[in-house]
C-alpha positions as CSV (number, residue, x, y, z in Angstrom):
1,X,44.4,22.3,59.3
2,X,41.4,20.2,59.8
3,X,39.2,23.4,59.6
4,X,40.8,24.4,56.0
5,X,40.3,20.8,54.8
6,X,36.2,21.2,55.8
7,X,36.6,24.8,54.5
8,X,37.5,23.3,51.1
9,X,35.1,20.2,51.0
10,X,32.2,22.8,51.7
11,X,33.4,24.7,48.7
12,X,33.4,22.1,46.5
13,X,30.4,21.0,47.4
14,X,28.8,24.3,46.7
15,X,31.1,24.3,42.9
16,X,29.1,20.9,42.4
17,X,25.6,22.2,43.4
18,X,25.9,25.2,41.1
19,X,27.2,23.4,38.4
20,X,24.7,20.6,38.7
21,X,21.7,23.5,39.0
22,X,23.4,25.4,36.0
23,X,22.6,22.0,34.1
24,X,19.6,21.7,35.2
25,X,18.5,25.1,33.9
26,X,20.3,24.3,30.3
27,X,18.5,21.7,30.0
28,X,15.2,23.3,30.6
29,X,15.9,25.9,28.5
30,X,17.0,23.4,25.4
31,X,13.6,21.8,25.5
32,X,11.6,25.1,26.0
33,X,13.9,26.1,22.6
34,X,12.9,23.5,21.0
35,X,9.1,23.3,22.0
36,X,9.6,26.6,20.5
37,X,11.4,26.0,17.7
38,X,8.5,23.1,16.7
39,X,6.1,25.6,17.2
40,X,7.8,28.2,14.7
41,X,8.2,25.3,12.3
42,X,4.8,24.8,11.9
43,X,2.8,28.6,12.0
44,X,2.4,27.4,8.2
45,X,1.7,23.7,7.4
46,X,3.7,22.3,4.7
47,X,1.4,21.7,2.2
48,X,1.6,19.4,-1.3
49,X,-1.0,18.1,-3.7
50,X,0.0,13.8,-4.7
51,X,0.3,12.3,-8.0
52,X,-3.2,12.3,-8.0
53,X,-4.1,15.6,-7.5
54,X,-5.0,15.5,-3.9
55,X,-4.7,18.7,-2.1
56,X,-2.9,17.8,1.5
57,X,-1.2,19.1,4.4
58,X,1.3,17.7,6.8
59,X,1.3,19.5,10.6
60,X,3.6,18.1,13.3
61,X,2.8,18.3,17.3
62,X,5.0,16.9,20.4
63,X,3.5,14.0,22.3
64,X,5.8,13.0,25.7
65,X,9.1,12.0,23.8
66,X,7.8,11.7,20.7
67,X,7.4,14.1,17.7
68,X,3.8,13.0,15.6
69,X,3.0,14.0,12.3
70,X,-0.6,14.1,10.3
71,X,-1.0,13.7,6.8
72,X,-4.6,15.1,6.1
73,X,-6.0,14.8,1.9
74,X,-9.1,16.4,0.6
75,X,-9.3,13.6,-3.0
76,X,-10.8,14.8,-6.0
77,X,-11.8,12.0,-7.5
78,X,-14.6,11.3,-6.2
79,X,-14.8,15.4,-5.0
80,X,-14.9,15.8,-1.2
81,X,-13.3,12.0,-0.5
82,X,-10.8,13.1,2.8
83,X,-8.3,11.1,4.4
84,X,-5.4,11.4,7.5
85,X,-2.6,9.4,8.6
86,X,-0.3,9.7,11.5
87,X,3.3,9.2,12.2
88,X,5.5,9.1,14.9
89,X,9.1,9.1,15.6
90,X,12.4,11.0,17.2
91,X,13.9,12.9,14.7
92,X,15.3,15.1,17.5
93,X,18.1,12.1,18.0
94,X,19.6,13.1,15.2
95,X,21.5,16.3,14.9
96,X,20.8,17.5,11.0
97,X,17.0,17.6,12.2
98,X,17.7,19.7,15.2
99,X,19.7,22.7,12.6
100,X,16.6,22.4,10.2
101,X,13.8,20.4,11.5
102,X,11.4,21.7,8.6
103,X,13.9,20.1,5.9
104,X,13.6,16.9,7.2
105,X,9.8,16.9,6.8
106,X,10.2,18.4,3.0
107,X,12.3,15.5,2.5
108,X,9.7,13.3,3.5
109,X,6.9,15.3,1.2
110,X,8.8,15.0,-1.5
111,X,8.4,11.1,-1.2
112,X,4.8,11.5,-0.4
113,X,4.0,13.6,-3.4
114,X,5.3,10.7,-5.4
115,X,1.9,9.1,-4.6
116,X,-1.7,8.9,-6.1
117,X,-2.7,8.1,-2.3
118,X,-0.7,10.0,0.2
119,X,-1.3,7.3,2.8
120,X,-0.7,4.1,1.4
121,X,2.9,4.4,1.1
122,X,5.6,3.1,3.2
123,X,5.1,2.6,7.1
124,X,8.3,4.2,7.7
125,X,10.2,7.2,6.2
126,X,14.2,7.4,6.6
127,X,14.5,11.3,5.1
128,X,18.5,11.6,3.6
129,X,19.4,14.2,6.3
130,X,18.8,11.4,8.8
131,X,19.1,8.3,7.4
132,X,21.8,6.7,8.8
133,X,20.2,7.0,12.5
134,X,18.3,3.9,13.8
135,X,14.3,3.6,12.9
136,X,13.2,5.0,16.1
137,X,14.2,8.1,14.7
138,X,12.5,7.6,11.7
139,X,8.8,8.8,11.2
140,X,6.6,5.5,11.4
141,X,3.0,4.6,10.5
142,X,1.0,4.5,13.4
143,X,-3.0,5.0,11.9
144,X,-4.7,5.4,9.0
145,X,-8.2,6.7,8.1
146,X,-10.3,5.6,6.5
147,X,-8.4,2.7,5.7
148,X,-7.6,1.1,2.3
149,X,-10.5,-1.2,0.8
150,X,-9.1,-4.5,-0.1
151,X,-10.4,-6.7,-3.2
152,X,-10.5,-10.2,-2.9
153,X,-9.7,-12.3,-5.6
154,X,-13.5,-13.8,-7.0
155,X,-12.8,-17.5,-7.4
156,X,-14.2,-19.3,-10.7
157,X,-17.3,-20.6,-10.0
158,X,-17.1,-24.5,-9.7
159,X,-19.4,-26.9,-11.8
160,X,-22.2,-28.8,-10.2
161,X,-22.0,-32.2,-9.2
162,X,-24.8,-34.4,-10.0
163,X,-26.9,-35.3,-7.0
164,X,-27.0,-39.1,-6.0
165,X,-29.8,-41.3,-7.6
166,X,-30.2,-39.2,-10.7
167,X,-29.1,-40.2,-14.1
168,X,-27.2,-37.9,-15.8
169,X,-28.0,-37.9,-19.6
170,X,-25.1,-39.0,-21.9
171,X,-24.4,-36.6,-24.6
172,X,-26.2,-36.9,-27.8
173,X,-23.4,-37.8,-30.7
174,X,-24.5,-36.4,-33.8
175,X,-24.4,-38.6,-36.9
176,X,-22.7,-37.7,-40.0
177,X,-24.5,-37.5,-43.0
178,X,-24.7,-41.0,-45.2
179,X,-22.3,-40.5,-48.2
180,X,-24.1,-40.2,-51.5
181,X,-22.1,-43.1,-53.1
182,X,-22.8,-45.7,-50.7
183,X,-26.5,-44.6,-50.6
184,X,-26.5,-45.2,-54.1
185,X,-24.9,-48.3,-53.8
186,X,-27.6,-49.4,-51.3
187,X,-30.7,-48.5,-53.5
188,X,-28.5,-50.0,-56.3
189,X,-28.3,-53.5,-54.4
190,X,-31.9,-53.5,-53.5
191,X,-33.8,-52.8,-57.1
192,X,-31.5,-53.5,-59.5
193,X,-29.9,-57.3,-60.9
194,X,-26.6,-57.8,-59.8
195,X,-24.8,-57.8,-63.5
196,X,-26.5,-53.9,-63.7
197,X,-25.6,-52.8,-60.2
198,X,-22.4,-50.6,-61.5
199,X,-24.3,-49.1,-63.8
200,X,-27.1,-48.4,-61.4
201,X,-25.1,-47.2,-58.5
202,X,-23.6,-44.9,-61.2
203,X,-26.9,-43.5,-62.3
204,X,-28.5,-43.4,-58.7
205,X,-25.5,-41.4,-57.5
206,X,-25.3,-39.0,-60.3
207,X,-29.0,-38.4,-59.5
208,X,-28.3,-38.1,-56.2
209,X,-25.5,-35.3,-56.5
């Protein structure tokens, strides 16, 4: 009895063992699938030309547990400007990616077609075949070269103050010109007898017009 009972326990343990290598070997052979598979996918880069009408080309590459992409654009305006950006994620983690992998980055060049620059878009792309799955699934920005030139604002230039010790020069008021009437009023009052200065203003101011 006790020999049957170590007779069984031995061929269990063998069951296990065989089972656990058969696994092992799956498992090996899923990743070498899919190394393959990513390999396939990318014989032909996809390319795309943005809003723009940059000429660009997306290629994707495994990096430890990580899937990368590079976005590289040749500009024409100015001619021969160039530009990359790179991406990283685990799109593998969600199942729609691993029926058509090379859908899920058309999906993201269609967004990045959209652009005049095809860098300076979002930092992280959620594709529709995918985009309920968490963001480390997602493709994320990791670089970008060269990168974007920002303008500050110019301030307005702010007025000197006047230095201490120095005068500053009031402004000059500008008088108005005297009004003929009262001019002729004046010369009036000056040469002529007071029981003729109506008369006189009258005549001075008629000359004076």
């Amino acid at each position: 009895m006790r020999a049957q009972v170590l007779v069984l326990v031995a061929a269990a343990w063998v069951c296990a063992c065989h089972a656990q290598s058969n696994n092992s070997i799956n498992d090996a052979n899923e990743r070498q699938r899919q190394r393959q598979r990513l390999r396939s996918i990318w014989d032909e880069p996809i390319r795309f030309g943005t809003k723009s009408k940059d000429a660009c080309a997306m290629v994707v590459s495994g990096a430890s547990d990580y899937t990368r992409l590079r976005v590289s654009c040749k500009g024409t305006a100015p001619p021969g400007r160039s530009y990359h950006c790179d991406f990283r994620g685990k799109p593998d983690l969600c199942r729609a990616y691993s029926l058509d992998p090379r859908h899920y980055f058309t999906q993201i060049m269609w967004e990045l077609r959209k652009l005049s620059h095809a860098c300076q878009g979002a930092k992280l792309y959620r594709p529709p075949m995918c985009k309920r799955h968490p963001d480390e699934v997602q493709m994320s920005l990791l670089s970008a070269r060269p990168r974007a030139a920002t303008h500050k604002p110019q301030k307005p230039p702010t007025p000197a103050k006047p230095q201490a010790g120095k005068a500053v020069p009031a402004p000059t008021r500008k008088t108005a010109p005297e009004p003929a009437e009262s001019k002729a009023a004046r010369i009036a009052t000056e040469y002529c007898w007071k029981s003729f200065r109506g008369i006189c203003t009258y005549v001075v101011g008629w000359f004076e017009n």
